[in-house]
C-alpha positions as MATLAB code, in Angstrom:
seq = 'XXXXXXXXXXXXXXXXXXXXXXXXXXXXXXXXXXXXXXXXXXXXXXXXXXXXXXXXXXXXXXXXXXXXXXXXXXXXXXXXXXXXXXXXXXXXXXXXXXXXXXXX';
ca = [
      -4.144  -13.260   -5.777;
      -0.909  -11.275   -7.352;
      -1.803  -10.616  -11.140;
       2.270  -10.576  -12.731;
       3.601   -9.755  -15.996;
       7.357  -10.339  -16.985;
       8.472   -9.444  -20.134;
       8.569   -6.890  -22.796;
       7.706   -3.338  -22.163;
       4.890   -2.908  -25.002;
       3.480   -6.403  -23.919;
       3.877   -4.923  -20.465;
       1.945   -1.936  -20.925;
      -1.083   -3.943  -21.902;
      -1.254   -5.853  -18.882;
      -0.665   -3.172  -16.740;
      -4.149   -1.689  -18.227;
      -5.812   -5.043  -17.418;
      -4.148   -4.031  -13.341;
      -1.131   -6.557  -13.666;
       2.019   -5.984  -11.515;
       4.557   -5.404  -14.974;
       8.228   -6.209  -15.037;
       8.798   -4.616  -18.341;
      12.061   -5.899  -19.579;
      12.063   -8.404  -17.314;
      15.256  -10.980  -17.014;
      15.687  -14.148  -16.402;
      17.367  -13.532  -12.689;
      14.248  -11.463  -11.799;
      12.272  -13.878  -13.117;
      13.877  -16.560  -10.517;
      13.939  -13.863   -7.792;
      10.001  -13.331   -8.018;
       8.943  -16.449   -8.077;
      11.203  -17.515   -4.879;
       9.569  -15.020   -2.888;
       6.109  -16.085   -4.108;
       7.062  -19.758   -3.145;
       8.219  -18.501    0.540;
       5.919  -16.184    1.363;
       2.923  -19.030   -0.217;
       1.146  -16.569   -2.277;
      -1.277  -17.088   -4.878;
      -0.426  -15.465   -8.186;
      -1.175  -15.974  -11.746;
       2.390  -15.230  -13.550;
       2.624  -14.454  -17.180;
       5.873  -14.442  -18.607;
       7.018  -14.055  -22.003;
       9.004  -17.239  -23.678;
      12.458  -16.478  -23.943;
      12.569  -15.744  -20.140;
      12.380  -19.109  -19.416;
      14.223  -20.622  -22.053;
      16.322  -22.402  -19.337;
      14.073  -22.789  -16.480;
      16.048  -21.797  -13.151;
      15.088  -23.535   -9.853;
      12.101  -21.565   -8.673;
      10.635  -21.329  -12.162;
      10.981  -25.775  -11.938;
       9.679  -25.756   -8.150;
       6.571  -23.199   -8.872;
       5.632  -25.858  -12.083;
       6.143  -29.021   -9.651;
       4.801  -28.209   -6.478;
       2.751  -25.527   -6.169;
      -0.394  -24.902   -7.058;
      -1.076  -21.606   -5.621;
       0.956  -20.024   -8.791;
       0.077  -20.408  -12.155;
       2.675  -19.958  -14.913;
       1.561  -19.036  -18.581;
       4.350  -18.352  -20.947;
       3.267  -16.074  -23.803;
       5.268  -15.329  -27.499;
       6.553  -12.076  -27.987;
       4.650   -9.608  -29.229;
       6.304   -9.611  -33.304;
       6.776  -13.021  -33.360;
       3.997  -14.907  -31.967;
       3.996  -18.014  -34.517;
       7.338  -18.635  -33.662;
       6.179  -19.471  -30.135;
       6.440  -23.448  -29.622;
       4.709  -24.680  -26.274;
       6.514  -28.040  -24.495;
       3.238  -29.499  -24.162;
       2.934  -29.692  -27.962;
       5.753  -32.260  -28.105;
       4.117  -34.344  -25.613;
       0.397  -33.700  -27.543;
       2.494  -34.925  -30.202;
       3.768  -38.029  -28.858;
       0.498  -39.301  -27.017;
      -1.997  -37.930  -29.799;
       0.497  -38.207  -32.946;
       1.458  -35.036  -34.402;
      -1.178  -34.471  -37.112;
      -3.350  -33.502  -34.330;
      -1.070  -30.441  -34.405;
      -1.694  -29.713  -37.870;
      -3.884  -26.520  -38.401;
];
């Protein structure tokens, strides 16, 4: 299993000490490219990418969530700003649960 970081270079360095493959600085067209060859060649890899990479999801970064379930996609906040980090699956928490479930 491929171990991948994309994002930041500080957050970078951390997972490179935990033996993570880093993209430090990472963009969003090397996000798609990575995660295209991960769907064709059918590797298994656990993916963490910071937030804002994936503010508009490109193809692969869709296909990897809907159909494969040898890669695993975590999106992390940035490093400074991690309340400002707001997961998709809160809204739908939110909707099935009611949002006072959110409440901390």
């Amino acid at each position: 299993m491929k171990l991948i970081f994309m994002g930041s270079k500080p957050l970078a360095e951390g997972f490179a000490l935990l033996g993570f493959n880093i993209f430090p600085d990472a963009n969003s067209n090397l996000v798609e490219e990575t995660l295209s060859n991960l769907l064709k060649h059918k590797e298994n890899a656990l993916v963490f990418i910071e937030n804002d990479l994936v503010e508009k999801p490109g193809p692969a970064f869709l296909q990897a969530r809907r159909e494969s379930g040898r890669i695993i996609i975590a999106e992390i906040p940035h490093l400074h700003e991690p309340d400002s980090y707001h997961p998709l699956v809160e809204d739908l928490v939110a909707r099935v649960l009611g949002p006072s479930v959110l409440n901390k």
